[in-house]
N, C-alpha and C positions, 0 to 999 in steps of 0.2 A: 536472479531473484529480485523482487521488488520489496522495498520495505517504506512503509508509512508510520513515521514516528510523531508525537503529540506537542514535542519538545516545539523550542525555539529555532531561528534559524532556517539550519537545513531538515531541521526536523517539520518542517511545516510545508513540507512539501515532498511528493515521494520518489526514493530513490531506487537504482538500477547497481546492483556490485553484481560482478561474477560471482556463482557459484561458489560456495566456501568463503568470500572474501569478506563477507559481514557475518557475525554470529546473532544469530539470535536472543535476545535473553529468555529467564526462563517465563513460561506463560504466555508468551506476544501469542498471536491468535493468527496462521496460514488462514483468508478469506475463501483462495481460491487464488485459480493460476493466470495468466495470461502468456499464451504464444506457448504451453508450454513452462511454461516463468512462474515461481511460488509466489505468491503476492502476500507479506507477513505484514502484519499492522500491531503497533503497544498495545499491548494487554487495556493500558487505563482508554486511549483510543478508541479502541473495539466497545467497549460497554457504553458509552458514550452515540457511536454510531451503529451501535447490532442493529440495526433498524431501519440501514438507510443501502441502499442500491450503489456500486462505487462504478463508475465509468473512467478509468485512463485516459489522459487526452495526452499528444504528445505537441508541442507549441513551438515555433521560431523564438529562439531569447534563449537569453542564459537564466537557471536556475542562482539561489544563494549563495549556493558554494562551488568546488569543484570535485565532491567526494565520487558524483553520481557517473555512469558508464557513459549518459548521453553530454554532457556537456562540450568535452573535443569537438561534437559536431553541432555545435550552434543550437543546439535543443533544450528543451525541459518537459518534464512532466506537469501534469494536471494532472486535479480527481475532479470531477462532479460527481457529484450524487444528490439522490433523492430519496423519501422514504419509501419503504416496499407497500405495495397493496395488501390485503387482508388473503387475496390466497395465495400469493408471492411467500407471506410469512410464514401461511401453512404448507409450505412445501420448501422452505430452505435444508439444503443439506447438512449436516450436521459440522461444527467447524476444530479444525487440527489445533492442540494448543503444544506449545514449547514444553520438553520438559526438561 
């Protein structure tokens, strides 16, 4: 699973934990998946960006910290994002929230 938190830190950038190894809090908002992979972002995050397009980039370089799965291998994540166009927002699917 990935998770994108708003916080400081390691929070400002997103992370990779196996399955079960990060909990969710309640509220954060599943965007959608990658690979397969739940991709969960903070509740206050998500209101913030509902508007905006999230692309994963994976990068040479060490992230912040060492909590995340890709770090052992010399990696980090990236987002980019953009906003959605006008019929991008009329057809977004509707989004998972923690409960």
């Amino acid at each position: 699973m990935f998770y994108q938190a708003g916080g400081c830190c390691e929070g400002t950038q997103p992370q990779c934990f196996q399955k079960g190894g990060f909990y969710v809090r309640m509220h954060d908002v599943c965007i959608g998946t990658v690979e397969d992979c739940e991709f969960w972002i903070d509740k206050d995050l998500f209101e913030y960006w509902k508007f905006s397009h999230f692309t994963l980039d994976v990068l040479d370089g060490f992230g912040v910290g060492g909590f995340s799965l890709e770090t052992p291998l010399g990696k980090t994540f990236k987002i980019h994002y953009r906003l959605f166009t006008e019929d991008e927002l009329n057809n977004l699917t509707p989004i998972t929230t923690a409960k």
